[in-house]
C-alpha positions as CSV (number, residue, x, y, z in Angstrom):
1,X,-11.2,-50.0,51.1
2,X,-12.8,-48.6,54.2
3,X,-9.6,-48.2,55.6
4,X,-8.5,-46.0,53.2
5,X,-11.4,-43.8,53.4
6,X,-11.0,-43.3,56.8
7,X,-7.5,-42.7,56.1
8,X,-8.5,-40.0,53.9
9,X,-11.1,-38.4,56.1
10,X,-9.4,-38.3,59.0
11,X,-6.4,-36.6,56.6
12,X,-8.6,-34.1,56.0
13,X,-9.9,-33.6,58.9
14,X,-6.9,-33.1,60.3
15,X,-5.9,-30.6,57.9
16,X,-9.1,-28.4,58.5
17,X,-8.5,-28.2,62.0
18,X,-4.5,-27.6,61.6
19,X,-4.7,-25.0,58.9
20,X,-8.4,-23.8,58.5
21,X,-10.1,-24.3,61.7
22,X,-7.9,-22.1,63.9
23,X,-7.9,-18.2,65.2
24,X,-4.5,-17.8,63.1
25,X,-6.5,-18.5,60.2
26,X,-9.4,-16.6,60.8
27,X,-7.4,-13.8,61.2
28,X,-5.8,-14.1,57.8
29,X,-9.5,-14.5,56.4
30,X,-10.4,-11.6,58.3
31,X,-7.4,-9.8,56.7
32,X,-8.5,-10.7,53.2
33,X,-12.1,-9.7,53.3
34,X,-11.0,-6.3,54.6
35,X,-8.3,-6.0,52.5
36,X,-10.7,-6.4,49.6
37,X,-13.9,-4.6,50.2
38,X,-12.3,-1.5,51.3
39,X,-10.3,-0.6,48.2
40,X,-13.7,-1.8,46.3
41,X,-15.4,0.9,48.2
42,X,-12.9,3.8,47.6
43,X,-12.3,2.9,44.2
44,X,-15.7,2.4,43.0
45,X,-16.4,6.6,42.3
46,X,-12.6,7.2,40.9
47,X,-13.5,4.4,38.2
48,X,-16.5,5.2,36.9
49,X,-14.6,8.4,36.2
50,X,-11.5,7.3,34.7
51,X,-13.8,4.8,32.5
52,X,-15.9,7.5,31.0
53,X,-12.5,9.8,30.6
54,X,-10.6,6.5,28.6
55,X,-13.7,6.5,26.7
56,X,-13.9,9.9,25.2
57,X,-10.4,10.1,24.9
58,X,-9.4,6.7,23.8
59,X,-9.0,6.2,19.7
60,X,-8.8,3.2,18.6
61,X,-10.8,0.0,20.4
62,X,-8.0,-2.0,21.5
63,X,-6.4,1.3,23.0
64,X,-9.9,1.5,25.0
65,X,-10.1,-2.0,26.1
66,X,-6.2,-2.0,27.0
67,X,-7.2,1.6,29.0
68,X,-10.3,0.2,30.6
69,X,-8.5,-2.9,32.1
70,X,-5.8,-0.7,33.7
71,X,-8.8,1.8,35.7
72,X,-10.1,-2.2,36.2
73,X,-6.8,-3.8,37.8
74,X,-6.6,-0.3,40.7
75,X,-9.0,-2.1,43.7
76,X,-7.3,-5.1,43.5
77,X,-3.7,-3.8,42.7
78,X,-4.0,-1.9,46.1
79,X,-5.4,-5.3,47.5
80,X,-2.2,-7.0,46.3
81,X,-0.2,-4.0,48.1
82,X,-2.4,-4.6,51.4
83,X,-1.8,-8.2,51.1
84,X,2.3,-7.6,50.8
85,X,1.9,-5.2,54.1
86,X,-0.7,-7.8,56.0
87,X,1.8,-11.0,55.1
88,X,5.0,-8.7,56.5
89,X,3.1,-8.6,59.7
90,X,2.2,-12.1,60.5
91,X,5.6,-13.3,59.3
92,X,7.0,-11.1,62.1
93,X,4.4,-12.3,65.1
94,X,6.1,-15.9,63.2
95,X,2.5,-16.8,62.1
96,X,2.2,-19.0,58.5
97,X,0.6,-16.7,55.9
98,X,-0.6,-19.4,53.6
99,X,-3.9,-18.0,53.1
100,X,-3.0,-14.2,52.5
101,X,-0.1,-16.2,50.3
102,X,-2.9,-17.5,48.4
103,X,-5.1,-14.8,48.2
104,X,-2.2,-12.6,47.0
105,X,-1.5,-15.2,44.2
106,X,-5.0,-14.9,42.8
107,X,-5.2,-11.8,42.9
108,X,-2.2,-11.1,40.9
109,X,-3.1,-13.7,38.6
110,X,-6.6,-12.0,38.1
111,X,-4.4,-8.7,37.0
112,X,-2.1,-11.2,34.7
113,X,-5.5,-12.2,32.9
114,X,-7.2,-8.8,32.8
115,X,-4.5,-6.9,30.9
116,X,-3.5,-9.8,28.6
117,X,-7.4,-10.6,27.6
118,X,-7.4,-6.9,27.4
119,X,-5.7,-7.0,23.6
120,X,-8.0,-9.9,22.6
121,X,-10.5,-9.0,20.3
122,X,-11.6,-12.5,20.2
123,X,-13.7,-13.2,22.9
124,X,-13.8,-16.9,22.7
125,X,-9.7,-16.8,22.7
126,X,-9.9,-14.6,26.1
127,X,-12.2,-17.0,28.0
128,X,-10.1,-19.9,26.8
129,X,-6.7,-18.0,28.1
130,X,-8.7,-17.2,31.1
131,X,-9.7,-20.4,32.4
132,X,-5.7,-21.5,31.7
133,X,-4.6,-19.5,34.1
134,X,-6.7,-19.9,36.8
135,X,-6.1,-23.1,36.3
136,X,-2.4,-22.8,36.8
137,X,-2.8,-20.4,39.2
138,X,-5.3,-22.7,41.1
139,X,-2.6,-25.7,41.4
140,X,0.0,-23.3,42.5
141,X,-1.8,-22.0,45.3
142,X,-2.7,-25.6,46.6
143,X,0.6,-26.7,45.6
144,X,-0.8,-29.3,42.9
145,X,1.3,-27.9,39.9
146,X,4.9,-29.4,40.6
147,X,3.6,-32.7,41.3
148,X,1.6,-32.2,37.6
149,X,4.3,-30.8,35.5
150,X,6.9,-33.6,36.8
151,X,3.6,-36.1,35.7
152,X,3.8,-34.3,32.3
153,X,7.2,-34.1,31.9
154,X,7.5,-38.1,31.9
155,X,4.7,-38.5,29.1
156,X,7.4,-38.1,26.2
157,X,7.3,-39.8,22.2
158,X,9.3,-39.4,19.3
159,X,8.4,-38.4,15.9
160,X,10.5,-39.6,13.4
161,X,14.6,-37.9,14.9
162,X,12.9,-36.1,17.6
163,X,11.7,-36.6,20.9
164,X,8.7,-34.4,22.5
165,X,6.7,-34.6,25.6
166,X,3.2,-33.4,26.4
167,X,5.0,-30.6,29.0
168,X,6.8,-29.4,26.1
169,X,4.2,-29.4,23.6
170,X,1.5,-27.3,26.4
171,X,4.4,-25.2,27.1
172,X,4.9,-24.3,23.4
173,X,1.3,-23.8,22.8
174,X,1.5,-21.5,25.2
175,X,4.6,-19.9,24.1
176,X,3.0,-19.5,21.2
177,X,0.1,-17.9,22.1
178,X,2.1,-15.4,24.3
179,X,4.7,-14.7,21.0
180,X,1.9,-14.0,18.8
181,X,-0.3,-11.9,20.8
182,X,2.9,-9.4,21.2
183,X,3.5,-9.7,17.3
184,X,-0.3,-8.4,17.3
185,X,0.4,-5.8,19.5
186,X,3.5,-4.6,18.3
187,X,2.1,-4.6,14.5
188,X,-0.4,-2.1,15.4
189,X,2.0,-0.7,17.3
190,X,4.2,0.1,13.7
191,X,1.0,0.7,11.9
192,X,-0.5,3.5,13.3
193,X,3.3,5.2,13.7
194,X,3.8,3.8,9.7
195,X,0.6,5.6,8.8
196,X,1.2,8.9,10.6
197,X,3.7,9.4,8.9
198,X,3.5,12.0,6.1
199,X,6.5,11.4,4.3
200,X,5.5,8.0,2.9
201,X,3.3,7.6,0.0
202,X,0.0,5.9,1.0
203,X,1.1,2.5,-1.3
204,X,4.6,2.5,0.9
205,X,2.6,2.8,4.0
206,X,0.5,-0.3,3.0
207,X,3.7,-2.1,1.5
208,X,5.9,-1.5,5.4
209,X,3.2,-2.4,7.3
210,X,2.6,-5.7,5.4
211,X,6.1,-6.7,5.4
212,X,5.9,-5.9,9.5
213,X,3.4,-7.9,10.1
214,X,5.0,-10.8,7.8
215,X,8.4,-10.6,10.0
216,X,6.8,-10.0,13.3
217,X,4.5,-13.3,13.0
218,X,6.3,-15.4,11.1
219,X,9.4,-14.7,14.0
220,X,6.9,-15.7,16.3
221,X,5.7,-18.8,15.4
222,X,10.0,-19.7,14.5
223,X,10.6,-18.6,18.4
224,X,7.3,-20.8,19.8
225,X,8.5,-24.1,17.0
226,X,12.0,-24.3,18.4
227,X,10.9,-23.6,22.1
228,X,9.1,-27.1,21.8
229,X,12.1,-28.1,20.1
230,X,11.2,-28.5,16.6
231,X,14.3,-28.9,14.3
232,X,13.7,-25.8,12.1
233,X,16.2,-27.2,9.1
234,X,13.7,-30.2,8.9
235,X,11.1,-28.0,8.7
236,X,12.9,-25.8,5.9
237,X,13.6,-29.1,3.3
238,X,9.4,-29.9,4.2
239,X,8.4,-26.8,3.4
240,X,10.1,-26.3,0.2
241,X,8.5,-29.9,-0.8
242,X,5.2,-28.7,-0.2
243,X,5.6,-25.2,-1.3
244,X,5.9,-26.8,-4.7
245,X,2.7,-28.9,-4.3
246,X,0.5,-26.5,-2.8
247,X,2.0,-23.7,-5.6
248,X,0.3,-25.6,-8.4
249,X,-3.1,-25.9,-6.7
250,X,-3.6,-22.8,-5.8
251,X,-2.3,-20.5,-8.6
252,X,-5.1,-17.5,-8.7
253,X,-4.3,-17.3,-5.1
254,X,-0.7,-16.5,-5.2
255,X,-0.9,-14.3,-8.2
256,X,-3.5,-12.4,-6.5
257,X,-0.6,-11.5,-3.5
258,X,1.8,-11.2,-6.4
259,X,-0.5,-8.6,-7.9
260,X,-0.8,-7.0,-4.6
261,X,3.0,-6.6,-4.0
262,X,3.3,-5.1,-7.6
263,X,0.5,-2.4,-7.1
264,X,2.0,-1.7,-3.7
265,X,5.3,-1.3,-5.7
266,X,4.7,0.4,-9.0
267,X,2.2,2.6,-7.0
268,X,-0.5,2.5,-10.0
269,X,-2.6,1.9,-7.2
270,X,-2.8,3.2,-3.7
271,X,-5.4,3.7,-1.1
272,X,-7.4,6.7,-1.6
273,X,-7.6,6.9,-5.2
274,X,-10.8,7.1,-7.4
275,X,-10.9,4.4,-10.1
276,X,-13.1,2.2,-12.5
277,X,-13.2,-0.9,-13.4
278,X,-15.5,-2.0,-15.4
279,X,-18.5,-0.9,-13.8
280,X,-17.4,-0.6,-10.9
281,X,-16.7,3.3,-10.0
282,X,-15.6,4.5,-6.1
283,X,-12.0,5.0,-4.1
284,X,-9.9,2.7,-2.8
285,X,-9.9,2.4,0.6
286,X,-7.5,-0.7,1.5
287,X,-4.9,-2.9,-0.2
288,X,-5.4,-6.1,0.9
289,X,-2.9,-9.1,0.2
290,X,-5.4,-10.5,-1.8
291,X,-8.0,-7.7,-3.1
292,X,-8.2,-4.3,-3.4
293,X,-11.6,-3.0,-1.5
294,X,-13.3,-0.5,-3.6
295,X,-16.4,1.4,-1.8
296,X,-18.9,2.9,-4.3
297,X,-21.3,6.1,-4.0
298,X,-24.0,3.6,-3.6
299,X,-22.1,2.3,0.0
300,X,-21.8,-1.1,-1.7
301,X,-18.1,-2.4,-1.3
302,X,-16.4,-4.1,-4.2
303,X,-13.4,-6.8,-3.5
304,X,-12.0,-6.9,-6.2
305,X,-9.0,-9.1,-6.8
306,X,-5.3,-8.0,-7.4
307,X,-5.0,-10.1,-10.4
308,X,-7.3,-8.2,-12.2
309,X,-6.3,-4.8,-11.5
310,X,-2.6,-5.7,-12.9
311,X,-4.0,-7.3,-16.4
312,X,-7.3,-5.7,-16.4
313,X,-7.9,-2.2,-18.1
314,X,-8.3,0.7,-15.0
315,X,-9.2,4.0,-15.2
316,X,-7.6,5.7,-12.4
317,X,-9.4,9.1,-12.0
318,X,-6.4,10.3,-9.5
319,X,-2.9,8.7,-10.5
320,X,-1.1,12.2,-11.2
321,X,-3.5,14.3,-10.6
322,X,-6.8,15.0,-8.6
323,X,-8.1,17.7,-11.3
324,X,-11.2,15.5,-13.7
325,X,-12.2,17.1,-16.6
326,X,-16.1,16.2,-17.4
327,X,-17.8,16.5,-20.5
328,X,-21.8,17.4,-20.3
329,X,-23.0,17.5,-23.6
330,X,-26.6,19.4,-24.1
331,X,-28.5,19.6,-27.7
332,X,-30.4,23.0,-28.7
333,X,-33.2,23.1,-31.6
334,X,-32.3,24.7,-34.5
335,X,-33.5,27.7,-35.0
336,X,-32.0,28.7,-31.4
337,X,-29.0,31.6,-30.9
338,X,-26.0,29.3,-30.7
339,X,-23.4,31.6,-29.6
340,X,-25.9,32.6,-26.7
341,X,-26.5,29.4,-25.9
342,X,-23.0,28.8,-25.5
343,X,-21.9,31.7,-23.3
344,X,-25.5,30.5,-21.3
345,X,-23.6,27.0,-20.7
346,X,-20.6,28.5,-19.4
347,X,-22.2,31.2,-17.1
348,X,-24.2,27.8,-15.7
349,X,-21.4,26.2,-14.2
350,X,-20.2,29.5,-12.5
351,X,-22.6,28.9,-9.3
352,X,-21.9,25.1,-8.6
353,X,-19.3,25.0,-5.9
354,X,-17.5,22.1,-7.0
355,X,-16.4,22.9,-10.2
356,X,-12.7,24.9,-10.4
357,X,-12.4,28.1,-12.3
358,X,-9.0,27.8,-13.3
359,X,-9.1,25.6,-15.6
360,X,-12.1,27.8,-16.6
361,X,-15.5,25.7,-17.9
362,X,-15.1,26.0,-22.0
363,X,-18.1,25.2,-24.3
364,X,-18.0,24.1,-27.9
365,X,-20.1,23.4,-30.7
366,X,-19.7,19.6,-31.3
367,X,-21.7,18.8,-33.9
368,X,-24.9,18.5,-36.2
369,X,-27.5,15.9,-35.0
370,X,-30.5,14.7,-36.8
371,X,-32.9,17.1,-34.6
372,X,-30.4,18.8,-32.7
373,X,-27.2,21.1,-32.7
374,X,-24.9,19.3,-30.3
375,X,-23.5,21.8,-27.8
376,X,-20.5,20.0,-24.7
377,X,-19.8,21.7,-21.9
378,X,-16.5,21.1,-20.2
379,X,-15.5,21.8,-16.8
380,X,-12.9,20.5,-14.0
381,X,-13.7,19.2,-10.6
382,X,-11.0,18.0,-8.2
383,X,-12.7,15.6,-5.4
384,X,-13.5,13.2,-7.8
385,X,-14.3,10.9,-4.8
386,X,-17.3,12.5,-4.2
387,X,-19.1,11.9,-7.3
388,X,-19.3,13.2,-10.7
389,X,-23.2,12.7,-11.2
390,X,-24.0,14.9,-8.4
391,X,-21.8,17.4,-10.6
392,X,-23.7,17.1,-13.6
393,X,-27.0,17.1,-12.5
394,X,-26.6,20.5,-11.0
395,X,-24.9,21.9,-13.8
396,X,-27.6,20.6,-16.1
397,X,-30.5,22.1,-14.0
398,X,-28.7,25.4,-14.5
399,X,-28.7,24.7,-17.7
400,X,-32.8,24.3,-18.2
401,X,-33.1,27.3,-15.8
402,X,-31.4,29.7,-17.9
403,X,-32.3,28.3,-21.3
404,X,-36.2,29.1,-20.4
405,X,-35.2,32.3,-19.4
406,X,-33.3,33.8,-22.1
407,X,-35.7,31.6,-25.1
408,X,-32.7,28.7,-26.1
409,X,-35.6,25.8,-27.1
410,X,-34.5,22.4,-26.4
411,X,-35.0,20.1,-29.5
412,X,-37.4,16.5,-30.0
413,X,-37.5,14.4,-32.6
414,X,-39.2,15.4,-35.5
415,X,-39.7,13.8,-38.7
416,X,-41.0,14.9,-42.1
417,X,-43.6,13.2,-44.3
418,X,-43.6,13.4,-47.6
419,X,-46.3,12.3,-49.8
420,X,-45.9,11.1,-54.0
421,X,-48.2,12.2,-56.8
422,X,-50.3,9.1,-57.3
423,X,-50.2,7.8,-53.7
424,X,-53.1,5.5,-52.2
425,X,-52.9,7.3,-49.3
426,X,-55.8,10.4,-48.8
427,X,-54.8,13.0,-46.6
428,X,-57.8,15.5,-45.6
429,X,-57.3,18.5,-43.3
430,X,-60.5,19.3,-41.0
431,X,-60.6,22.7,-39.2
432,X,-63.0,23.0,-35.7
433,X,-65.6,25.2,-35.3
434,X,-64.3,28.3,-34.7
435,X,-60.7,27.9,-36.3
């Protein structure tokens, strides 16, 4: 045992004075270190720069992170570039370059990792991929990773007709992870050029970009399966088997996505529109697989499932058409000037903003109530989305402005007693003082 561990020392021992210890070497390191800080230095004011310039002009937050990681990579591409030159001259004085070789290797690895983590939005994904490929890159530089992957490679099983082994299945994984991440990007890719463009309704916009992302991932987890070397018709017949399993257990579920792919079709529904349901009143701002997400004047957002806006009953305030008609109703007393009152319930809508003129506001005598003669005032708005109380509140308080001006009472309840010969019930009458 002692043996051997002088065996190792004096190993590496001898290696440190071979291929560290020496003026060769030193040289290399030198290389490195300068190689490094001086592009730090000049690119330290250019990025600060080009960072606050990606920021302002950047739009979406993927775009800004992808932008930001390029500005990041410029120090240590030049490094890279510096590296390339520095390993051309020892090579030609016939020195070995296995430290610049190294550093080099790193260094491109470390611009590998900073664009790919880049379109991450999960965090805890990127440090993951990160520490992978230092890993890797690690064992290549020491010259670890063949003798690994050949150890790897050897570990094989079988699962019922087919054979794996743990190379395969880390290679696949990874595979995997690469295939998906460019289905990510290349489905945002299609949907902000799907919903740009203006020839597409807003539910065909929704329907494309779903069906994108469908194909995109699900060809991406077909590519990574067979790269391991999954037999994909096995995988069809178990499939189908459990297709019709899961199918019964989760019912709602599916019919909800149904739902969804009929609204997307029949375009009752779209993104944008103002509906109700129930009690539920706002616009639809996504289509989800699953739910429609419905945001409310009160800021509250409703999820409300698929299934329910295909059998459920829905007002939709914008199918055909934008233009709302509201009805205000407003009760005068009696003994008031109806036809004044009416023209007066007209002329109050003129000044709100929001209400069209053509279709003009019409008033109409509705009806007799018990206290009350029941005037409506209808007028047309068309951006529905921003409310309809709003509407009527200022058209009201025109209303009670111009009523007390021009002498239009507004009525209260008022009830009439009237009092048989022969009642038990004495009824005096006092005047004050006065009176």
């Amino acid at each position: 045992m002692e043996q051997r561990a002088q065996a190792a020392i004096d190993f590496l021992t001898n290696w440190l004075h071979t291929n560290v210890l020496t003026v060769e070497t030193a040289a290399q390191w030198g290389c490195v270190l300068v190689a490094y800080v001086l592009p730090l230095l000049a690119w330290y004011g250019f990025e600060r720069k080009l960072i606050h310039k990606v920021t302002e002009a950047a739009r979406g937050e993927r775009t800004r992170n992808i932008l930001r990681a390029v500005v990041d990579i410029g120090n240590v591409l030049a490094f890279v570039f510096i590296m390339l030159g520095c390993e051309v001259i020892f090579e030609i004085r016939g020195y070995n370059t296995r430290v610049i070789a190294a550093a080099r290797d790193l260094a491109v690895a470390w611009i590998v990792i900073r664009l790919f983590t880049s379109t991450i939005a999960n965090r805890s994904v990127a440090r993951g991929i990160v520490l992978i490929i230092w890993s890797v890159a690690a064992l290549s530089v020491f010259g670890l990773l063949d003798p690994i992957t050949d150890f790897l490679g050897k570990i094989d099983f079988t699962v019922g007709g087919s054979s794996f082994n743990v190379l395969g299945i880390i290679s696949g994984l990874a595979l995997a992870l690469v295939f998906l991440q460019l289905a990510s990007l290349a489905s945002h890719f299609f949907e902000s050029r799907i919903s740009r463009n203006a020839g597409l309704t807003p539910s065909m916009q929704v329907l494309l970009i779903k069906a994108v992302k469908v194909c995109l991932f699900t060809g991406a987890i077909l590519f990574a399966m067979s790269s391991v070397g999954i037999d994909l018709t096995s995988l069809a017949i178990f499939s189908s088997a459990l297709g019709v399993g899961i199918g019964f257990g989760l019912r709602t579920i599916i019919s909800n996505y149904v739902s969804g792919l009929i609204l997307l079709l029949d375009n009752s529904i779209k993104p944008g529109d103002t509906i109700q349901v129930a009690s539920v009143y706002g616009v639809v701002r996504r289509m989800h697989g699953r739910y429609a997400s419905v945001l409310t004047r009160d800021g509250m957002e409703h999820l409300i499932p698929n299934e329910l806006l295909v059998t459920g009953e829905v007002v939709n305030w914008t199918h055909s058409d934008s233009n709302v008609r509201l009805k205000i109703p407003v009760g005068i007393a009696y003994d008031s000037d109806v036809p004044k009152a009416l023209k007066l319930l007209e002329k109050a809508a003129d000044p709100v903003g929001r209400v069209l003129k053509k279709p003009a506001p019409a008033s109409r005598l509705v009806g007799f109530g018990d206290s009350s003669v029941d005037l409506q005032l209808r007028i047309w708005i068309g951006d529905s989305p921003r409310g309809v109380a709003n509407v009527r509140s200022e058209v009201l308080l025109n209303v009670w402005k111009l009523f007390h001006e021009e002498g239009i009472e507004f009525p209260f309840p008022q009830r009439e007693m009237l009092l048989k010969e022969g009642s038990r019930l004495a009824v005096s009458v006092e005047k004050a003082e006065g009176v």
